[in-house]
N, C-alpha and C positions, 0 to 999 in steps of 0.2 A: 334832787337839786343839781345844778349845772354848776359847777365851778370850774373858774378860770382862777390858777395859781399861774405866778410867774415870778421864777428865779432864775439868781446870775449861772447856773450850772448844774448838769444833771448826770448820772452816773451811764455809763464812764465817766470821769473818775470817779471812784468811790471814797473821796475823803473830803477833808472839809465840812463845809455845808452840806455838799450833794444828798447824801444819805438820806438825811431826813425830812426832805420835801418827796424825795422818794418813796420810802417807807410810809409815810404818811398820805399823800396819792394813792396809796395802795388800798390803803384801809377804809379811806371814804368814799374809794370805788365800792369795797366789800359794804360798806350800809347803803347802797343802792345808788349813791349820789353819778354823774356823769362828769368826771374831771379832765378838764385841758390842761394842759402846763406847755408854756410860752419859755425858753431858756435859752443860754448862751450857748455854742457851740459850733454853727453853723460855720464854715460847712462839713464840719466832721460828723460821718454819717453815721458811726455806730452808736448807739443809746438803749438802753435796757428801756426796755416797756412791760411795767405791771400791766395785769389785764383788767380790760373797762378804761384805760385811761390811755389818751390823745397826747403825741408830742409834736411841738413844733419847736424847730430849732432858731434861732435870730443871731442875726451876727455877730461875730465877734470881735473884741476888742481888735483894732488894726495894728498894736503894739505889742509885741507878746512880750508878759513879765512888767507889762504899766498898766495895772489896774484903772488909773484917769481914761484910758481911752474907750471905755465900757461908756461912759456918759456922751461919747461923739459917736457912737454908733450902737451898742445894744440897747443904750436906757431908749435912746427915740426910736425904736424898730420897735421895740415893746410896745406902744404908743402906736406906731402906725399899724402894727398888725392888731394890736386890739379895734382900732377904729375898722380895719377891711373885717374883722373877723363879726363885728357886730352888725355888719350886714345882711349876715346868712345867717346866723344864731343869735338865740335869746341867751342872755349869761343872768345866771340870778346871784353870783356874788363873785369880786375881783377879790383874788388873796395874793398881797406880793409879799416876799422877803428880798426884805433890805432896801439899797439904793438903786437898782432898776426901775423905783416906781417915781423917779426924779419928771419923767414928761409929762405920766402919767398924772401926779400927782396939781401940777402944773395946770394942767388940761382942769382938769375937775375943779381946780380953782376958777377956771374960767367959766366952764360951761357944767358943772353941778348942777344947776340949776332947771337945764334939760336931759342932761344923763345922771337919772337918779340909783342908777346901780350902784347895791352896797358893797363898801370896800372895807375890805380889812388889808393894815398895817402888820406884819409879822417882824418884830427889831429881835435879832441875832447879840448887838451890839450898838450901840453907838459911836458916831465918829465923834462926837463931841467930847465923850470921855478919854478914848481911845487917844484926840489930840491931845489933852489934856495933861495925860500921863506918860508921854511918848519921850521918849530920852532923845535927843539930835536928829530929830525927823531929816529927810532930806527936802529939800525945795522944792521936788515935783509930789513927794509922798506930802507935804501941807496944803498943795495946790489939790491933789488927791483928796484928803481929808474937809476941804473946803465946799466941795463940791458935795461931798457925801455931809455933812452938816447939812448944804441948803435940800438935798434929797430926803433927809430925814424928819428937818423940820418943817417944809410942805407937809409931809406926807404924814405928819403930827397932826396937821392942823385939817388937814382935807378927809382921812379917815375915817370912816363911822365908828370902828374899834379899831384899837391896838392890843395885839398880841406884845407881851414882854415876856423872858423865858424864865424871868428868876422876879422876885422882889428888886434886891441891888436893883438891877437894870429900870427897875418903871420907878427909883428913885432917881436914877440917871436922866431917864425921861421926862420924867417931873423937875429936875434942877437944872437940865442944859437946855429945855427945847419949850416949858411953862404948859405942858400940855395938861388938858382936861381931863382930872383923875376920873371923871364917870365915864373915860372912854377907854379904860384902860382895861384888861384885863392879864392875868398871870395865869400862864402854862407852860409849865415845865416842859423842855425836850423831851424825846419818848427814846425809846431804847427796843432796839429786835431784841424780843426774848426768846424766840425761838432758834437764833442764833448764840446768843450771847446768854450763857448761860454756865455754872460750874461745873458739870456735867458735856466730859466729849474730850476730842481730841486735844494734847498736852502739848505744846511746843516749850521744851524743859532744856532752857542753854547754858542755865548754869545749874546742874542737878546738887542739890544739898547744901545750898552755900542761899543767903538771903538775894533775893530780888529783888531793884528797884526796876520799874518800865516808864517812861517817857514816851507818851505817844502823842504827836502833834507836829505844826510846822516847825522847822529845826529854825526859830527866827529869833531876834534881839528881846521882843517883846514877850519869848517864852520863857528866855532865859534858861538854855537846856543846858551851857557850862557851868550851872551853881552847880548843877550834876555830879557832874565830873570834878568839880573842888571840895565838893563836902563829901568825895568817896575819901580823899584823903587824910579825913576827917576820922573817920570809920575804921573798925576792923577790917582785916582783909577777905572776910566770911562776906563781905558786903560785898554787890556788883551791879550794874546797871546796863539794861537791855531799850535802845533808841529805833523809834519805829518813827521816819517821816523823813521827809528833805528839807531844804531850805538852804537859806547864804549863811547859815550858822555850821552849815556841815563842814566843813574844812576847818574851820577854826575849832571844832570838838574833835574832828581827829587830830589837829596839833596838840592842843593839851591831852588827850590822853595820850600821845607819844613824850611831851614835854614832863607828865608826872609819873610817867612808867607804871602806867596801868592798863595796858592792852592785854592783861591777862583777866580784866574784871570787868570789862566794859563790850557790850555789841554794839555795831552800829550799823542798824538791818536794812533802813532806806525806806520808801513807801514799800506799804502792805496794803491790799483791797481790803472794804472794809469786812466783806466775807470771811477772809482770810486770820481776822484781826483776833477771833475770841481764844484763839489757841493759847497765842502770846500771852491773854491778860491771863489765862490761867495758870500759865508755866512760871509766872511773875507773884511775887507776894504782899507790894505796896507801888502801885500805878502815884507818882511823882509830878507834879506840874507847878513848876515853879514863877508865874508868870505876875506879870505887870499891871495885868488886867485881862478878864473874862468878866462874860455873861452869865451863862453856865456853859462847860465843854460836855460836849454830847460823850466824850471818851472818858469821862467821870462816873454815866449812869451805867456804860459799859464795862468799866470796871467792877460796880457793884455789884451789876447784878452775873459779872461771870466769880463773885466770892471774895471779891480783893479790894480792901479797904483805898481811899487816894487822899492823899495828901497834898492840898492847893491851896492856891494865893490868889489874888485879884479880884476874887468877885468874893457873896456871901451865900451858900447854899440854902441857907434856911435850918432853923432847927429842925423840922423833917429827918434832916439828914444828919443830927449830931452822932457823932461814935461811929458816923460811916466817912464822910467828907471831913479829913481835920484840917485845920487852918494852918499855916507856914507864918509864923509869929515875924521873922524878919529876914528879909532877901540876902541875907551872906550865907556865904559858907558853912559857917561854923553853927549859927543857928538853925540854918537846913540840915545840918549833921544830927545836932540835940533831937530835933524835931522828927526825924526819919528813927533814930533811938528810942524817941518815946512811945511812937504808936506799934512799932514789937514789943515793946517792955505790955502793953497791955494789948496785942493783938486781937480787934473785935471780932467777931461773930458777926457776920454782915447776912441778913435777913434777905436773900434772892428775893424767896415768895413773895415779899412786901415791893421789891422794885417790881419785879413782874403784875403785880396785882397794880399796882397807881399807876406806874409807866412804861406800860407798852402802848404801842402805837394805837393799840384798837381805844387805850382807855384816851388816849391826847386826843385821839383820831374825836371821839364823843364829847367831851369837850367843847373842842372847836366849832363842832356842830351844832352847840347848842349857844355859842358868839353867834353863829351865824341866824339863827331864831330869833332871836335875838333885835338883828339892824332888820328883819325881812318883816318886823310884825310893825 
């Protein structure tokens, strides 16, 4: 099968998104299929290539650090190089994740009717909740969020499936955007288990003393300072190791100089995602105190490298009870209780069982069989 994937970004960097359009590319090269990927980057020339699969880069946003300008320049290159690229090649399925697929989507409204290649939808999140929930957006982040609304809900409607990563989310999908449940489908992110695994190298910064780890954007909507307030909450046996950047970095090292806890807390910065299974192992409850998620891919990677996580914002599914526990309420003082309760009964967190459902070979099969699917 020929597929053409196209996302906002592709590793280099290895965070975010990137990872798993990557790792996923990889695997449905390994079942024989011929995969493109169309992404942002352009014209930064370095990019990891799994083998059997094709990168082209597309330009990038003209403003660096304003996601809006992705829709003036990468969403329609997507669009125009699909349209040159459909000249020379046959594509027997379009898979976009996210809001890139705003031209595309557009187009196919228009002319579906002569371009009948099947498309799949892949939603990460929506912007609809994501405004929804947003505490003091700014004025160009709603003009942002606006855009990515009409990208989403086109691309609701123009899709022959949609991929959602959790339940939560395809109720999201179903309440903000009225889409057609028989188009939906649910697959959870996949997780390297040949990386990300209990077993292998320790990166141990606080030896003997409890871990929390934070891994994600350091941003308002993660909320990575309930952190750092409900260590005060804790014994002093407690500490917390931060892996990521963002505009919340400055303001996490002020309070922990402000509560005189720079003997408990790291603040390590981006880590490639290669790099990342050390930490979750050296860590003893992976922390994400956030305002809303999907599902974060550095969830399944906590599981399955042995370490239970404790999250807010989205709902994992009973699948996951006794491994993913819930953050009952966003203060302090109840992230405190709550980071107490799941040592007081410490799970036993079943690797084999992540590795057996979610690695990429199993999402990868899956996918494959949405794709069966719109082709028959």
């Amino acid at each position: 099968m020929k597929i053409l994937r196209i996302v906002y970004d592709w590793p280099p960097p290895w965070e975010q998104l990137a990872p798993g359009p990557y790792y996923l590319s990889e695997q449905q090269a390994k079942l024989g299929n011929r995969v493109t990927v169309f992404c942002g980057g352009w014209p930064r020339k370095k990019k990891a290539v799994p083998h059997a699969v094709q990168i082209y880069r597309l330009p990038s946003g003209c403003i660096p650090g304003l996601n809006l300008s992705v829709f003036f320049s990468t969403a329609p290159a997507a669009l125009l190089y699909y349209l040159i690229y459909r000249l020379f090649r046959h594509v027997d399925v379009i898979h976009i994740h996210g809001h890139l697929s705003l031209f595309i989507n557009l187009y196919k409204h228009l002319f579906g009717w002569l371009d009948k290649t099947p498309y799949v939808l892949h939603l990460h999140n929506t912007a609809a909740a994501r405004a929804d929930k947003a505490k003091n957006p700014t004025f160009l982040t709603r003009i942002e969020w606006s855009f990515h609304k009409f990208a989403d809900r086109t691309g609701v409607q123009t899709a022959n499936k949609i991929i959602c990563v959790s339940d939560s989310l395809k109720q999201e999908v179903l309440q903000y955007y009225q889409a057609d449940p028989a188009k939906i489908e649910v697959i959870n992110n996949g997780v390297n288990t040949d990386s990300f695994e209990p077993i292998g190298l320790k990166n141990d910064l606080f030896p003997g003393r409890k871990t929390l780890i934070f891994v994600g954007s350091l941003s308002k909507r993660k909320n990575p300072t309930l952190i750092i307030q409900a260590l005060k909450h804790l014994d002093t046996n407690y500490t917390a190791v931060f892996i990521g950047s963002g505009n919340q970095e400055n303001n996490l090292k002020q309070l922990v100089q402000k509560l005189d806890l720079d003997d408990r807390v790291k603040i390590i910065g981006y880590v490639p995602n290669q790099k990342l299974p050390s930490y979750l192992r050296g860590a003893d409850l992976l922390v994400l105190p956030s305002s809303y998620e999907a599902f974060p891919k550095v969830a399944l990677e906590a599981l399955a490298c042995g370490i239970p996580a404790l999250s807010s914002g989205f709902d994992p599914g009973s699948e996951f009870k006794n491994m993913i526990f819930p953050i009952s309420e966003l203060s302090a003082k109840s992230l405190a209780l709550n980071i107490q309760s799941v040592f007081d009964k410490y799970p036993h967190i079943n690797h084999n069982l992540i590795r057996k459902n979610y690695c990429w070979e199993t999402v990868a099969k899956k996918i494959q069989n949405v794709y069966e699917k719109i082709r028959t």
